[in-house]
C-alpha positions in Angstrom: 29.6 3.6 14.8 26.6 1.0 15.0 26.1 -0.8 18.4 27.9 -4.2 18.3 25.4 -7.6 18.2 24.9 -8.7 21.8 22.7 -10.6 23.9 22.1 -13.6 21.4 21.1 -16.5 23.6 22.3 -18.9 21.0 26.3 -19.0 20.0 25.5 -20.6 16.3 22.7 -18.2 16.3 25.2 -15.1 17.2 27.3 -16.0 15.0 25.3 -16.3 12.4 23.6 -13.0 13.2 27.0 -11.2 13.6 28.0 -12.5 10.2 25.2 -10.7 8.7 25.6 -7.8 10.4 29.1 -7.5 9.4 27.9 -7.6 6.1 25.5 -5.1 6.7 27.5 -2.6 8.0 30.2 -3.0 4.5 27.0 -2.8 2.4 26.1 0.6 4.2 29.6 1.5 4.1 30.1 1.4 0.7 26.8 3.2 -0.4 27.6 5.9 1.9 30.9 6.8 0.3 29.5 6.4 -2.8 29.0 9.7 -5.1 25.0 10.6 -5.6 24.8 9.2 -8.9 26.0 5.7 -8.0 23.9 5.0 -5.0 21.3 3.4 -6.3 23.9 0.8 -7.3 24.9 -0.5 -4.2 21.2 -0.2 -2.9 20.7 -3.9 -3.9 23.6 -5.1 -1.9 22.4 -3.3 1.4 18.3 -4.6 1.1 19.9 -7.5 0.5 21.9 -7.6 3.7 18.9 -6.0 5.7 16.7 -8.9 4.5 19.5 -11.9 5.8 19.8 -10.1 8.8 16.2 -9.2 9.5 15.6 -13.0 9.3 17.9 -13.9 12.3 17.4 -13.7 16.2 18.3 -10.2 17.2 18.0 -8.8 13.5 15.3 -6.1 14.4 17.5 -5.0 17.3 20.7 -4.9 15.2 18.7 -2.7 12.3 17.6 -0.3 14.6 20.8 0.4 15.9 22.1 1.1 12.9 18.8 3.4 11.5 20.6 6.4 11.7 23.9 5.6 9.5 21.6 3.6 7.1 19.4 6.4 6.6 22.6 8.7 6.0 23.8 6.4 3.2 20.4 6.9 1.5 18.3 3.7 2.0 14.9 5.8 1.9 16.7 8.7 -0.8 13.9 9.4 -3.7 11.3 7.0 -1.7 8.0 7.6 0.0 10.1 6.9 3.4 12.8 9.2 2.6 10.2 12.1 4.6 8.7 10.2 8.0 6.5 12.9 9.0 4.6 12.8 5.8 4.1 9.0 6.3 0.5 7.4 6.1 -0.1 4.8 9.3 -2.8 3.3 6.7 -0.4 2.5 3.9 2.1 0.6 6.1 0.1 -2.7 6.5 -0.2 -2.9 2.4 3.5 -2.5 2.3 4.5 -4.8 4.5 2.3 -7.5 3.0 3.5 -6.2 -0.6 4.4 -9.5 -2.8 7.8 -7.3 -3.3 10.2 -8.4 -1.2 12.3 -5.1 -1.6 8.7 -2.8 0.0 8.5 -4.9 2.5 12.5 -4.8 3.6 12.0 -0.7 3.1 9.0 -0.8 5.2 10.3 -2.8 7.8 13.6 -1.0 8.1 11.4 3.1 8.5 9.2 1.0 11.4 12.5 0.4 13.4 14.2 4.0 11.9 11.1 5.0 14.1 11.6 2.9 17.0 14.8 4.6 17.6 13.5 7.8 17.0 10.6 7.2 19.5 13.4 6.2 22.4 15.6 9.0 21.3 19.0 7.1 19.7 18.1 8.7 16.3 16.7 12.4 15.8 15.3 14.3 13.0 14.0 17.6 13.0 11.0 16.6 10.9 9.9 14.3 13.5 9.8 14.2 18.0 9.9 11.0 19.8 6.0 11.6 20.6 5.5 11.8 16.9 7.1 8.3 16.4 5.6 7.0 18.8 2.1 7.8 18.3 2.6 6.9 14.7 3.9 3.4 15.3 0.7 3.0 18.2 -1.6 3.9 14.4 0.2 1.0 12.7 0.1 -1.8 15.2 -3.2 -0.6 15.7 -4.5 -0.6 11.9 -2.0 -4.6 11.6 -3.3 -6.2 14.6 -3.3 -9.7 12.3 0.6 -9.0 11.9 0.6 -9.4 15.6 -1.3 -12.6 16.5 -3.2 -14.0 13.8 -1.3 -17.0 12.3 0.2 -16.6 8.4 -2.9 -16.4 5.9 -2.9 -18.5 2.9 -2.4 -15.6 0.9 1.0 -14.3 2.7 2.2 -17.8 2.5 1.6 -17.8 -1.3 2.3 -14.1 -2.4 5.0 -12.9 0.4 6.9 -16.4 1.6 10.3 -15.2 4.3 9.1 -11.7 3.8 5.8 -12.5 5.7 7.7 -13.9 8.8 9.9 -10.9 8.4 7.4 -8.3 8.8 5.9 -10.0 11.6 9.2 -10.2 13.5 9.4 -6.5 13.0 5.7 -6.1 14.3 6.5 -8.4 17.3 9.6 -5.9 18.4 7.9 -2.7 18.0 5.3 -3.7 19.9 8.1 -4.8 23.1 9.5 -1.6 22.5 6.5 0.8 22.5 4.4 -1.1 24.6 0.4 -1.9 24.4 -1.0 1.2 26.0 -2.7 2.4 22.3 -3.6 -1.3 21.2 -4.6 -2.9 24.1 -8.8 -2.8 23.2 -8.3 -4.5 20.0 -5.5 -6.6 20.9 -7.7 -8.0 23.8 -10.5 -8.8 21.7 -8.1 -10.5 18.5 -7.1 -12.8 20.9 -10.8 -13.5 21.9 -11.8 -14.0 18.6 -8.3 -16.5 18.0 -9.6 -18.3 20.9 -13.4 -18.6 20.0 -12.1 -20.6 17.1 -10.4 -23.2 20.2 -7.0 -24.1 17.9 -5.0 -27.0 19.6 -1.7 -24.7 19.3 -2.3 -21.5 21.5 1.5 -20.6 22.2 1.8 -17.8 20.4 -1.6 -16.7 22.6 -0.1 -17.6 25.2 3.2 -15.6 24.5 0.8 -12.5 23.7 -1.3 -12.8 26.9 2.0 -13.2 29.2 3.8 -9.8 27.6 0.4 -8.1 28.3 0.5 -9.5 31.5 4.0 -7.5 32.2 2.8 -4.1 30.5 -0.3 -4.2 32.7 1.6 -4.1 35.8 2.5 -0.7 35.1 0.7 1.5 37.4 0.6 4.6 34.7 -1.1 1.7 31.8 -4.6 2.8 31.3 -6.0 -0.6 30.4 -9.4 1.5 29.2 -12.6 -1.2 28.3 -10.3 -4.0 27.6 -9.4 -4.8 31.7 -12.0 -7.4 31.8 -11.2 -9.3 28.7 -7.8 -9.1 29.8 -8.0 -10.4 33.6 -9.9 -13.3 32.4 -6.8 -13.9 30.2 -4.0 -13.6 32.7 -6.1 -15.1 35.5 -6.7 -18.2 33.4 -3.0 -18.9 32.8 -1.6 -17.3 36.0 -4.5 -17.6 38.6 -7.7 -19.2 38.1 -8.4 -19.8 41.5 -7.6 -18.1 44.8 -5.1 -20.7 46.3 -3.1 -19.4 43.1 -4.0 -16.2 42.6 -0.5 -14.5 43.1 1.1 -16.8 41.2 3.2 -18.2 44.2 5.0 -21.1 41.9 4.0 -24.8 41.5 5.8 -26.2 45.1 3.8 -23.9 47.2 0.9 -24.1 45.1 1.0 -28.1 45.5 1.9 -27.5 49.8 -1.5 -25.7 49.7 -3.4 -28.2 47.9 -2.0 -30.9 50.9 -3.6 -28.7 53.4 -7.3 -28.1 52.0 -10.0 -30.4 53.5 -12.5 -32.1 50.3 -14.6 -28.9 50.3 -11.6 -26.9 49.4 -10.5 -28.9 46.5 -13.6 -28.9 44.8 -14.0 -25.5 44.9 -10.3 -25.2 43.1 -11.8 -28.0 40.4 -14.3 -26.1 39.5 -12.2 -22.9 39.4 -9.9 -24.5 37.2 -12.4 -25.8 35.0 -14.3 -22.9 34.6 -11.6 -20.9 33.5 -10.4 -23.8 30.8 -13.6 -23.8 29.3 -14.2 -20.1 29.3 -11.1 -19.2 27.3 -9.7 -22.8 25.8 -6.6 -22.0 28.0 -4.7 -24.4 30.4 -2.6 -23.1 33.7 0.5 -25.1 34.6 -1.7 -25.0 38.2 -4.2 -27.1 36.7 -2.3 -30.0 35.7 -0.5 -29.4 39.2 -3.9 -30.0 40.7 -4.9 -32.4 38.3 -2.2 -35.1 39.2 -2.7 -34.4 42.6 -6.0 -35.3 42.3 -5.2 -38.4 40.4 -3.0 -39.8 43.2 -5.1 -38.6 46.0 -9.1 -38.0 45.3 -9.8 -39.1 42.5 -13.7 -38.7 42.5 -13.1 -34.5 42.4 -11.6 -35.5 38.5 -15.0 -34.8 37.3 -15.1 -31.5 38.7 -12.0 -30.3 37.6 -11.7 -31.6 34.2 -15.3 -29.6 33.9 -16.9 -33.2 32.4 -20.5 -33.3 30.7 -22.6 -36.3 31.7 -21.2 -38.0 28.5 -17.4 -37.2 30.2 -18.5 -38.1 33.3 -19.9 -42.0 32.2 -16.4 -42.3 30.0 -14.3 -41.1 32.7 -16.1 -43.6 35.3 -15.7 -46.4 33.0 -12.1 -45.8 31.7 -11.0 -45.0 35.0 -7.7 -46.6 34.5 -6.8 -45.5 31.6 -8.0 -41.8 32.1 -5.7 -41.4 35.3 -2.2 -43.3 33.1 -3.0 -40.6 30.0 -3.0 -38.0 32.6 -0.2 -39.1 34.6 2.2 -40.1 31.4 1.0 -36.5 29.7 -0.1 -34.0 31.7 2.4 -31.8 34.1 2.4 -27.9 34.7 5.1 -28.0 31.7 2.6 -29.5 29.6 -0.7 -28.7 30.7 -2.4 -27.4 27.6 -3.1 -30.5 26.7 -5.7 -31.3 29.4 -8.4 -29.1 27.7 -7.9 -31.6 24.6 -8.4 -34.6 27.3 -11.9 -33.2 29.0 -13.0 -32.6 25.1 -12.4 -36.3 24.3 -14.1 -37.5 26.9 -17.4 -35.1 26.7 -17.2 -36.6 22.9 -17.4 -40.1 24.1 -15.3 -41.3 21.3 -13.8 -43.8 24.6 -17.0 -45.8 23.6 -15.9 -46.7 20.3 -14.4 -50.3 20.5 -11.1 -49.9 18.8 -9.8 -46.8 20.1 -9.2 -47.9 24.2 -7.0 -50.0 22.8 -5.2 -48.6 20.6 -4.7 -45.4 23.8 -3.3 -47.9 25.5 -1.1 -49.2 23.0 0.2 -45.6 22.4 0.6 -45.2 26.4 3.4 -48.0 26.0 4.4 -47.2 22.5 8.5 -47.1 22.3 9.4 -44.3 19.8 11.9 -44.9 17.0 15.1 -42.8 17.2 14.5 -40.3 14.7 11.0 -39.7 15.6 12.6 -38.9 19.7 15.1 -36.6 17.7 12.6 -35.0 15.8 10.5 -33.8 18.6 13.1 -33.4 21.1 15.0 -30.8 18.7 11.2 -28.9 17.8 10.3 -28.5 21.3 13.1 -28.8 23.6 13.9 -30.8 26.4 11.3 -29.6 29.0 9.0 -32.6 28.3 9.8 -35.8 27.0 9.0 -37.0 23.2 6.8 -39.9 24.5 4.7 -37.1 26.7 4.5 -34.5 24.0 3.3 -36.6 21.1 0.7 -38.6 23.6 -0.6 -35.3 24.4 -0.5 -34.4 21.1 -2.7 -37.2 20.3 -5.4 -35.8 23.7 -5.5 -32.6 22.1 -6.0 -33.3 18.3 -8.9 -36.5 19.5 -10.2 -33.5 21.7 -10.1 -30.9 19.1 -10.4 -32.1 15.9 -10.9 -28.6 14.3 -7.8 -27.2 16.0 -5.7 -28.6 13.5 -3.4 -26.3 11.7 -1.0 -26.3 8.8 1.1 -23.6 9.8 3.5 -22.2 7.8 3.1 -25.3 5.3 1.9 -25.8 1.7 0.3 -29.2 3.6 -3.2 -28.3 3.9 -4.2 -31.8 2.3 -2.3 -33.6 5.3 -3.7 -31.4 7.9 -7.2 -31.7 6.7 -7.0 -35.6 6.5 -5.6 -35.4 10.0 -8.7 -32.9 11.3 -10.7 -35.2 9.3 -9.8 -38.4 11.2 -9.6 -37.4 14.6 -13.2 -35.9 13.5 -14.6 -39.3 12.0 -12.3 -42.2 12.3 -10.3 -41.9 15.5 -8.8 -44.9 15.6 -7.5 -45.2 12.4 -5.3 -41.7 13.2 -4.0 -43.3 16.1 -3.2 -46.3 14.1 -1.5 -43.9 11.9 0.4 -42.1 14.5 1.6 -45.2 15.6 2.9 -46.4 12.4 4.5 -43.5 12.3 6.1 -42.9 16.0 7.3 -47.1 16.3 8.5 -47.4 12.6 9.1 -43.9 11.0 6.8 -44.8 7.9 3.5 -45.1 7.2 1.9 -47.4 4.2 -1.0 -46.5 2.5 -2.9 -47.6 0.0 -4.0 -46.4 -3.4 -6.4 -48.4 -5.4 -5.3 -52.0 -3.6 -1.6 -50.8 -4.3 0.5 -50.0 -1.3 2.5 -46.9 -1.1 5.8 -46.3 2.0 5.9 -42.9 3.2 9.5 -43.9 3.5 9.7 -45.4 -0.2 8.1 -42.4 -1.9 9.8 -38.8 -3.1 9.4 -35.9 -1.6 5.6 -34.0 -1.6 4.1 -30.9 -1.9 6.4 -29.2 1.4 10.3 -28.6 0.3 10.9 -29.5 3.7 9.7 -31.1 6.8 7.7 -28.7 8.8 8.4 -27.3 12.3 5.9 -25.0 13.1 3.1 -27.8 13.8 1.6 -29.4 16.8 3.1 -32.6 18.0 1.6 -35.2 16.0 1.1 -33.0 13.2 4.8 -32.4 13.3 5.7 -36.5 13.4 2.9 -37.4 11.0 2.3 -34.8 8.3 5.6 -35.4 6.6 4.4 -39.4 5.5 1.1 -37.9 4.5 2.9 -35.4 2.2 4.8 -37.9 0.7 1.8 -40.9 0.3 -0.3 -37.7 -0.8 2.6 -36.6 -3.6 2.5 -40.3 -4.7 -1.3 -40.7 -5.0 -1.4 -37.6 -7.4 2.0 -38.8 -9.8 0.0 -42.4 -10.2 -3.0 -40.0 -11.4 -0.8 -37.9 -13.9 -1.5 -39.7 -17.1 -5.5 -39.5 -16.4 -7.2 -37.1 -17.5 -8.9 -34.2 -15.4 -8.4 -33.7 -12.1 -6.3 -36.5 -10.4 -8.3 -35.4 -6.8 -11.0 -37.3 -8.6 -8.9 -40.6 -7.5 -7.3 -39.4 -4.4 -9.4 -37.5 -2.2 -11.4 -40.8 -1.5 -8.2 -42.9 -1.4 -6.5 -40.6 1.4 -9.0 -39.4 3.0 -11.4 -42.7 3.8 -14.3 -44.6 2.2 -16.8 -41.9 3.4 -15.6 -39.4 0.5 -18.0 -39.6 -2.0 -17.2 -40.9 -5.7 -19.3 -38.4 -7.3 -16.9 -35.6 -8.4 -17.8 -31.9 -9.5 -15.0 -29.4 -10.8 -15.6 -26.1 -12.5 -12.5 -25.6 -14.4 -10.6 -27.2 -17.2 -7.1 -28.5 -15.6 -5.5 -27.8 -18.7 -6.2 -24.6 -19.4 -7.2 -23.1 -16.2 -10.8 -21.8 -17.7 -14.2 -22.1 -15.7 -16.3 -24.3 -17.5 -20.0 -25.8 -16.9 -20.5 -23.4 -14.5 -24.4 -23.3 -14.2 -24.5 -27.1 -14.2 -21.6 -26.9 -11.1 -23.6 -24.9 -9.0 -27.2 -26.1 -9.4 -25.6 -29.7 -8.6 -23.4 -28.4 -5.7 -27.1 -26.9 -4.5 -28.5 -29.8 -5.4 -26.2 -31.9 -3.4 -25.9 -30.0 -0.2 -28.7 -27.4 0.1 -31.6 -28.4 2.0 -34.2 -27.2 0.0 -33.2 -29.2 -3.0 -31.9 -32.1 -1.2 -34.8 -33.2 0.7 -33.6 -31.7 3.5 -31.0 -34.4 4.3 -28.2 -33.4 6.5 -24.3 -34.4 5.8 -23.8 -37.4 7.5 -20.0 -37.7 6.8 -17.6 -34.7 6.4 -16.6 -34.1 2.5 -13.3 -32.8 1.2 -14.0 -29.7 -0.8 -11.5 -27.8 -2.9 -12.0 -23.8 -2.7 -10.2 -20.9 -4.9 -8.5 -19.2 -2.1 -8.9 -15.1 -2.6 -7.4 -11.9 -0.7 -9.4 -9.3 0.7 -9.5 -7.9 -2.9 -11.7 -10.7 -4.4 -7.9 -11.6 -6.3 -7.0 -15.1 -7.0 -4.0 -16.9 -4.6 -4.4 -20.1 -5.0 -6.3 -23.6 -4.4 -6.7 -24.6 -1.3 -8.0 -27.7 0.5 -11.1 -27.5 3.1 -13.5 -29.8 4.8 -17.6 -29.2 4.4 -18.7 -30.2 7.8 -22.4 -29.5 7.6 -25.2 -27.4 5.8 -27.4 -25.7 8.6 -29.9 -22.5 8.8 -27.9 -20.1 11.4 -29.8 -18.1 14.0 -31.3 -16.0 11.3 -33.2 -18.5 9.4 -30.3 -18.4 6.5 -28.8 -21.6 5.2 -24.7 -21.5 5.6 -22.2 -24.1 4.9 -20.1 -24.7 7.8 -16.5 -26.1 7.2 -13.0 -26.7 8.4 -10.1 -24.4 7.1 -6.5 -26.3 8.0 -5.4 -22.5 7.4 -4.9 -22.2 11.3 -7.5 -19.0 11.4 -10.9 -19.5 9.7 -12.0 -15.8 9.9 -10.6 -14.2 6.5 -11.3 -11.6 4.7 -12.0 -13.0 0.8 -13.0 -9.8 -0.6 -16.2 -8.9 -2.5 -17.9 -9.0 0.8 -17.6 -12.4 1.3 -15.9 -12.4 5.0 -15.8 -16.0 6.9 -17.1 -15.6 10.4 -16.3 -17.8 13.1 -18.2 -16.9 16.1 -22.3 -15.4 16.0 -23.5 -17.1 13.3 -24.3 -20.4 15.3 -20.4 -22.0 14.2 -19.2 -24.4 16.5 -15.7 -24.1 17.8 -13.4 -24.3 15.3 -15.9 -23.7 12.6 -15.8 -21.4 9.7 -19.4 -20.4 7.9 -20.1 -18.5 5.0 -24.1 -17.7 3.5 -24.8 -21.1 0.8 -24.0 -18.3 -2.1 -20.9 -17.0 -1.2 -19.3 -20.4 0.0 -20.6 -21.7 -3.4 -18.6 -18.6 -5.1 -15.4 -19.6 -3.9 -15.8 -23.5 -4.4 -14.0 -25.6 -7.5 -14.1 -28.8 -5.9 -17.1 -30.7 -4.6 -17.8 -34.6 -3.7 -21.4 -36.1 -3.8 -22.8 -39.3 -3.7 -23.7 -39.6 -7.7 -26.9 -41.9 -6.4 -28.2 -38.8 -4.9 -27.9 -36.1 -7.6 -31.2 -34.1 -6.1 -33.4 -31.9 -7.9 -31.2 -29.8 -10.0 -34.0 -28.1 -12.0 -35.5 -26.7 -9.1 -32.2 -24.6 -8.0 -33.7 -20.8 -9.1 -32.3 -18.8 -11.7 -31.8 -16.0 -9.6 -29.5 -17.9 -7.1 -27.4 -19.2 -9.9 -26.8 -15.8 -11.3 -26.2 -14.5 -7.4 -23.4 -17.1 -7.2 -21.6 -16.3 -10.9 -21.6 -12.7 -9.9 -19.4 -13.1 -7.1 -17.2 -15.7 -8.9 -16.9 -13.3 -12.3 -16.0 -10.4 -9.5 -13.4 -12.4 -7.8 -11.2 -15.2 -8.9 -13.3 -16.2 -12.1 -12.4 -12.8 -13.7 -10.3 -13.6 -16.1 -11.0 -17.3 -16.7 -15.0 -16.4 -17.4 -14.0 -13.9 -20.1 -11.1 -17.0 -21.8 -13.8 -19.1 -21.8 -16.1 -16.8 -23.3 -13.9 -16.3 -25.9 -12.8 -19.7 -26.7 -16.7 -20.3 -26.8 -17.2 -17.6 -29.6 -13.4 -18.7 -31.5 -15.5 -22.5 -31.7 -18.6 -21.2 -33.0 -19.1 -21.5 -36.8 -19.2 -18.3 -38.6 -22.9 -17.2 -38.9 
């Protein structure tokens, strides 16, 4: 008989889970006792339980229990999985990001067949628990991205529920075998997730802290990746030696009372060091941190790690520096103080409008949905008012840490990343529209457009997988952006034409370049796209003049197979030579993780190439390969004719190898269908 559902934290939850699982086990049932010839009849009805419950708390525990009776009513019968010790490690990652939901199920359901194999509840003769075992430490270790890389733009589009399902599978084979084969590249994933500085680093966090447990293990070989991995733990757990056992916040703060000045500042500038090193906040910190506000203040500096720039902001916004700190920052919501030293060292303080509009937000009384909103996405440890203020620290600190998660919104997020980045105040004049009245009012060509007024936008429902303001804000934005576009639909072309300067601010520039027909799909003007997108942005051509605002851009999004997913919005931050003497287009992706594979060779880096935090760069070609959508100022066209032949023909072989496949070859043809007949 399976093992009962147990240990389910939440009764709705449970019960929802036991449901499931009940029907689960009459699925199973019923193909069991069915004759050979009508199995594959009630197959459906089992993947289709496996997939409800594999979506639920518990789910991969309840699945594995049951690996052995599913596997007698022949789940894996005339499939690839039907034989586990002829399995491939290298073709499980392709099946769990198969578009079919039904591969992915399959797959999911042998990984925890082998799970219980590799603990001993199940046994085959085919296959030993070291067998299983070793075989699951080749998966995780050829999936890593499964693991800790937010959702790609392409699961989102090609996979939807079936993604999260796979990597809710990933995340309980890993508990269950432990880290021992993965640790090196695990280790240095999370360094390059943390290169990129995002402003939500939970699921890091969460990664670091079950590493933290397997390492304690005095059999755990930790191999080359010790180093990478103390500076981890250390930074959350111990950065300093007053701390380094992790003795809890109370004795930690007892300590602090008992150090003379010399002692303190050596604990600021452990603290600090650590937060810059890997973007990561202790709960110590902010322990020492408030301490230090109430009792010496002058070590601030020191702690917070402040550039001269930090340093003058912090001296003359003393006041306002300690009340953000005091009304955001505590050990259960420290993160937040990296975003805080990064606002400073920007010196955005120095901008007249946005003191007071901090301080306004200080005092800012939310509305009652808004408290209910943040209150049920992140629990009742720290108050609505001190999340979304923090919130608001980390986003003004780290502009290019925004992220869309697991959201069709990347328009929204990008507008967000693109304020805090260039127009500070008016984002906090948006958040506060937003927090105090629930709706936000923008404007489209001198008409005014409710947030609250207009139908629902491009998301099917309100996102919760989002930092704070993010998560309060990006819903109105969806909405206002979903309006803009329906005013545009009886114009012709592309209505981004009209609202990318509209939503995103003045500094988008009217010129407007696309390189397909919205009707039909089809590239078209190709050449003339790319020598004016070189002309535009490439300093060679445009007289070497730098971006002076960021630009919303609009790239065909492609797998690491050069295929077409989708369109997706980005922000071209600047144009620069890298360390090599190459020109690259730096930009922001709201896609959570800029480093992505898009096939054809053309594989976004993120650290190495001179990218700033946050940053994702690709050579001038191959960014110009994947791009549809450009703005320009159409006063300042640049010299066209001078863009080389050669570098125009570089930049249509990737597109005709990649996304432009197809729609080169329709156009072709529709070219030849108009020509007269010779």
């Amino acid at each position: 008989m399976p093992v009962p559902v147990t240990s389910i934290d939440h009764p709705d939850t449970g019960r929802a889970l036991a449901s499931r699982v009940e029907q689960l086990d009459h699925a199973t049932s019923a193909m069991a006792e069915a004759p050979d010839f009508a199995k594959p009849g009630k197959l459906r009805r089992v993947l289709d339980a496996l997939r409800r419950v594999l979506t639920q708390p518990g789910g991969c525990a309840a699945v594995r229990a049951r690996a052995a009776a599913l596997e007698h009513a022949g789940v894996f019968t005339g499939s690839d999985w039907d034989q586990p010790d002829i399995l491939v490690p290298a073709l499980a990652g392709p099946s769990l990001h198969s578009e079919h939901t039904d591969t992915v199920i399959l797959e999911s359901t042998s990984e925890l067949r082998l799970v219980a194999i590799a603990v001993g509840e199940h046994h085959r003769p085919d296959m030993t628990a070291d067998d299983a075992r070793r075989f699951l430490s080749q998966v995780l270790a050829l999936n890593l991205d499964l693991l800790l890389a937010p959702m790609s733009e392409a699961e989102r589009a090609r996979q939807g529920g079936s993604a999260r399902v796979a990597r809710a599978v990933f995340g309980y084979v890993v508990d269950e075998i432990g880290y021992g084969s993965v640790l090196d590249e695990l280790v240095e994933e999370i360094w390059r997730i943390l290169r990129q500085r995002p402003i939500q680093v939970d699921h890091v966090k969460a990664m670091v802290t079950r590493i933290a447990i397997h390492r304690s293990d005095p059999d755990v070989d930790l191999g080359t990746a010790a180093q990478g991995l103390d500076r981890l733990t250390t930074a959350l757990f111990g950065p300093t030696e007053a701390c380094r056992e992790d003795p809890g916040i109370d004795v930690y703060l007892s300590r602090l009372s008992a150090m003379d000045a010399e002692g303190l500042e050596f604990e600021a500038r452990g603290f600090a060091r650590a937060m810059h090193d890997t973007g990561l906040v202790s709960g110590y910190h902010a322990a020492l941190v408030r301490f230090l506000v109430e009792d010496n203040m002058f070590l601030l500096p020191e702690a917070l790690g402040l550039s001269e720039v930090g340093r003058n902001c912090l001296l003359r916004y003393t006041d306002l520096v300690q009340q953000l700190i005091l009304r955001a920052v505590n050990p259960q919501h420290a993160q937040c103080l990296y975003g805080l030293a990064l606002l400073l060292d920007r010196g955005i303080l120095h901008q007249p409008p946005v003191v007071p509009s901090l301080w306004r937000q200080v005092s800012l009384t939310l509305a009652p949905a808004v408290r209910e909103r943040l209150h049920s996405a992140f629990g009742p440890a720290v108050a609505p008012e001190a999340l979304l203020l923090g919130g608001l620290l980390s986003m003004l600190g780290q502009p290019l840490g925004v992220g869309q998660g697991d959201n069709p919104t990347c328009q929204s997020a990008r507008a967000l990343s693109m304020w805090a980045y260039n127009d500070p105040d008016y984002l906090l004049q948006v958040v506060a529209w937003a927090a105090r009245d629930d709706e936000v009012v923008a404007h489209f060509e001198g008409q005014a457009i409710s947030s609250a007024e207009s139908a629902g936008g491009v998301a099917a429902a309100d996102p919760i997988d989002l930092d704070p303001v993010s998560l309060l804000v990006v819903p109105h934005l969806d909405r206002i952006y979903a309006e803009m576009v329906r005013r545009c639909a009886d114009r012709p072309g592309d209505p981004h034409r009209w609202v990318n300067p509209e939503f995103h601010g003045w500094w988008s520039a009217r010129g407007f370049r696309i390189n397909v027909d919205v009707a039909t799909g089809d590239i078209v003007d190709l050449d003339d796209f790319i020598r004016r997108f070189y002309a535009a942005y490439h300093p060679r051509y445009n007289g070497d003049q730098p971006l002076i605002h960021p630009q919303p851009a609009g790239i065909a999004f492609t797998d690491s197979a050069a295929r077409y997913v989708g369109w997706h919005a980005i922000t071209i931050l600047r144009v620069a030579a890298d360390p090599n003497g190459d020109i690259r287009v730096y930009f922001f992706n709201p896609n959570n993780d800029s480093g992505q594979d898009w096939g054809d060779g053309v594989v976004v880096g993120t650290a190495g190439n001179g990218e700033r935090p946050g940053e994702g760069s690709l050579p001038f070609a191959q960014f110009a390969s994947r791009l549809y959508i450009f703005h320009a100022d159409p006063l300042e066209d640049g010299a066209t004719a001078d863009v080389p032949a050669g570098d125009v023909a570089e930049v249509i072989g990737y597109v005709e190898r990649s996304w432009g496949a197809d729609r080169v070859m329709r156009a072709l043809e529709a070219g030849a269908a108009d020509d007269p007949a010779p």
